[in-house]
C-alpha atoms as one frame of an Amber mdcrd trajectory, in Angstrom:
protein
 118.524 -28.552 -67.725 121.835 -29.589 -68.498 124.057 -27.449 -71.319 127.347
 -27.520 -72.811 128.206 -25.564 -75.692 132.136 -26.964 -75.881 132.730 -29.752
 -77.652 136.021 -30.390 -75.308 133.382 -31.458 -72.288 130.788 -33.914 -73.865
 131.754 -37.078 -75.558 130.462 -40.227 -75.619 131.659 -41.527 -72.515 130.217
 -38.376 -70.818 126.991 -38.924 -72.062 127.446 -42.811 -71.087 128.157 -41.759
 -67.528 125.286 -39.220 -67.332 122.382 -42.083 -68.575 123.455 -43.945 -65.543
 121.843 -41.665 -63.588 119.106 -41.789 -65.816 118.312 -45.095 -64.941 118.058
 -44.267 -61.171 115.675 -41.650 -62.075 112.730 -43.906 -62.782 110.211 -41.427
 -61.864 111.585 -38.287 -64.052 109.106 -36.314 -65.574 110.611 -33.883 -68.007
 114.331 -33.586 -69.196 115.931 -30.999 -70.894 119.609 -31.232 -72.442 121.514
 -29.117 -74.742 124.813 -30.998 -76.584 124.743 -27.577 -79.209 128.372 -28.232
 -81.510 129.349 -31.262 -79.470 131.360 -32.583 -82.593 132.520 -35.526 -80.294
 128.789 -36.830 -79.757 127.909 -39.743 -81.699 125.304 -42.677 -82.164 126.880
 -44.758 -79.399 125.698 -41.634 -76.699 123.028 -41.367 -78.268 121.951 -44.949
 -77.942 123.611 -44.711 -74.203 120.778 -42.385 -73.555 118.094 -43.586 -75.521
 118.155 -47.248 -73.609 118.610 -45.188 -70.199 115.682 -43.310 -70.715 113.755
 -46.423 -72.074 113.406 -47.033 -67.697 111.501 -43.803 -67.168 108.214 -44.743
 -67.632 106.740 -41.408 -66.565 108.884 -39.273 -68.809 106.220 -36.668 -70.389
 108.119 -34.300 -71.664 111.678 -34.610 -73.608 113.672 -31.388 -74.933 116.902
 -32.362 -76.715 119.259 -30.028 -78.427 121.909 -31.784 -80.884 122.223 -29.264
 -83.345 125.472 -28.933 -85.418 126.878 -32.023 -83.813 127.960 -33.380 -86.506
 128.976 -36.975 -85.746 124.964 -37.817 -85.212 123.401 -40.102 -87.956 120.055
 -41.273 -88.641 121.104 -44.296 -86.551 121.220 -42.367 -83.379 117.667 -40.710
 -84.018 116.809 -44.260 -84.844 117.802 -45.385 -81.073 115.677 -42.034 -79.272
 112.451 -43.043 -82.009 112.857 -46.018 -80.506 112.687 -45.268 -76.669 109.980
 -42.786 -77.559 107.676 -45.602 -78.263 108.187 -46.929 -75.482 107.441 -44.304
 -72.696 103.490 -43.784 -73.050 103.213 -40.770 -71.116 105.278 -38.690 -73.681
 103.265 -35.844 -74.615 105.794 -33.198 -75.456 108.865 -33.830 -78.019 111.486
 -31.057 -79.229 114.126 -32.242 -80.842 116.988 -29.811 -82.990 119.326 -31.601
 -84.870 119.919 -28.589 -86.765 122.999 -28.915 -88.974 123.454 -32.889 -88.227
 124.475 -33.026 -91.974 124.548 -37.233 -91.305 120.709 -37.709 -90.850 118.957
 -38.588 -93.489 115.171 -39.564 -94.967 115.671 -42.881 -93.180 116.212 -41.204
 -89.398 112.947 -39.375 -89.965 111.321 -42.652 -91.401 111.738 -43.837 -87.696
 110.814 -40.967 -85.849 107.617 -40.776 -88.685 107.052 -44.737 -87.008 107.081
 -43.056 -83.488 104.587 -40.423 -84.281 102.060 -42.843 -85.920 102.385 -45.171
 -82.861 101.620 -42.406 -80.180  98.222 -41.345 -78.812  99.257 -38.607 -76.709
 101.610 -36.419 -78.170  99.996 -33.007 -77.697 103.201 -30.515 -78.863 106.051
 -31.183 -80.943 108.653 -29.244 -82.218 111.110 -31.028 -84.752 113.920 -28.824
 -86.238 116.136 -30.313 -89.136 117.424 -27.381 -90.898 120.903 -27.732 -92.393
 120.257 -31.330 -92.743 121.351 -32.260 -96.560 120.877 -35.350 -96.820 116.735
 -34.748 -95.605 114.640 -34.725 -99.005 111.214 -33.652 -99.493 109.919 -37.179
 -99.285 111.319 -37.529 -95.796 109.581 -34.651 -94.742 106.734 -35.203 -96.657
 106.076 -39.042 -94.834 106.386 -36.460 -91.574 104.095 -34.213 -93.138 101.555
 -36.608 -93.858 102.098 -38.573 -90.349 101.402 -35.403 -88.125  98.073 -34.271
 -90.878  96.397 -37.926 -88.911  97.431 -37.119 -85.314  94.385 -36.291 -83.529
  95.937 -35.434 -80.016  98.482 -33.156 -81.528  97.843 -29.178 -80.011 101.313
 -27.657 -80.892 103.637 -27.544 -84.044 106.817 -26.597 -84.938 108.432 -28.112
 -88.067 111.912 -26.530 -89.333 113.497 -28.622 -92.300 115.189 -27.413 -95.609
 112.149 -26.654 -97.230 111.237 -27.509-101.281 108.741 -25.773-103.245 106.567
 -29.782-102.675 106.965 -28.845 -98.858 105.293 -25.448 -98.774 102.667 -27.217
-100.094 102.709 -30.467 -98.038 102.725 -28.085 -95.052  99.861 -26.160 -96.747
  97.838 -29.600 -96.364  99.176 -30.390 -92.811  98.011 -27.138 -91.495  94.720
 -27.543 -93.275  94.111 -30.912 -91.929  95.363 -30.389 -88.097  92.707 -28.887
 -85.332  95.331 -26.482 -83.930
């Protein structure tokens, strides 16, 4: 587990230089990394990482903590929706961009693309609270993607929530064999 709660430490370069280890680590299971308030993280880390990790092909599990950096758009959770589909094994996802005020209904359009393409995703836990520019029809295409995942054993959903979510989730919940 890495962490770093100062936004002084982790920039873009940082991250840069950490995914080339990354790409050594062909046979990495499960990673874990907290970037909490890193307001000097953007898309271009983001991406560094997301094409890094594209290489571990036995990646299972992926925990990634972005929340409140603010310089994140929905073109960076583009770039990790992207290397998700890619690693089969992936069974566990948690991903907080809580307060990444720049993603929007199309980042979760991608990451609803991921989800419909994977087979084995048994938990995941998707926090976008404090993301403004999220509207219930993002969340509602996420909704509505997770209600026809069949492997799916664990769910946590956090997103600004309208009166049409409650109910959306109503359905979800309904439909999934948790």
């Amino acid at each position: 587990m890495l962490r770093d709660s100062s936004d002084k430490l982790f920039t873009d370069e940082c991250l840069f230089n950490l995914s080339k280890s990354f790409r050594t680590l062909k046979h990495l299971k499960s990673l874990h990394l907290t970037f909490q308030g890193c307001v000097k993280l953007t898309d271009v880390g983001i991406m560094s990482l997301a094409e890094a990790l594209m290489k571990s092909i036995y990646l299972e599990s992926v925990d990634f903590d972005f929340s409140w950096c603010r310089n994140i758009t929905s073109e960076g959770l583009n770039s990790l929706s992207k290397c998700f589909q890619r690693l089969s094994l992936l069974d566990d996802i948690n991903l907080n961009f809580e307060g990444c005020s720049e993603i929007s209904d199309v980042g979760l359009y991608s990451l609803k693309e991921t989800l419909e393409r994977s087979h084995s995703l048994k938990e995941a836990n998707l926090l976008f609270m404090n993301c403004c520019r999220i509207t219930h029809k993002g969340f509602g295409e996420i909704a509505n993607t997770l209600k026809k995942m069949n492997s799916l054993q664990k769910l946590s959903l956090s997103s600004p929530f309208y009166d049409e979510d409650v109910e959306i989730m109503n359905d979800t919940l309904d439909t999934l064999k948790i």
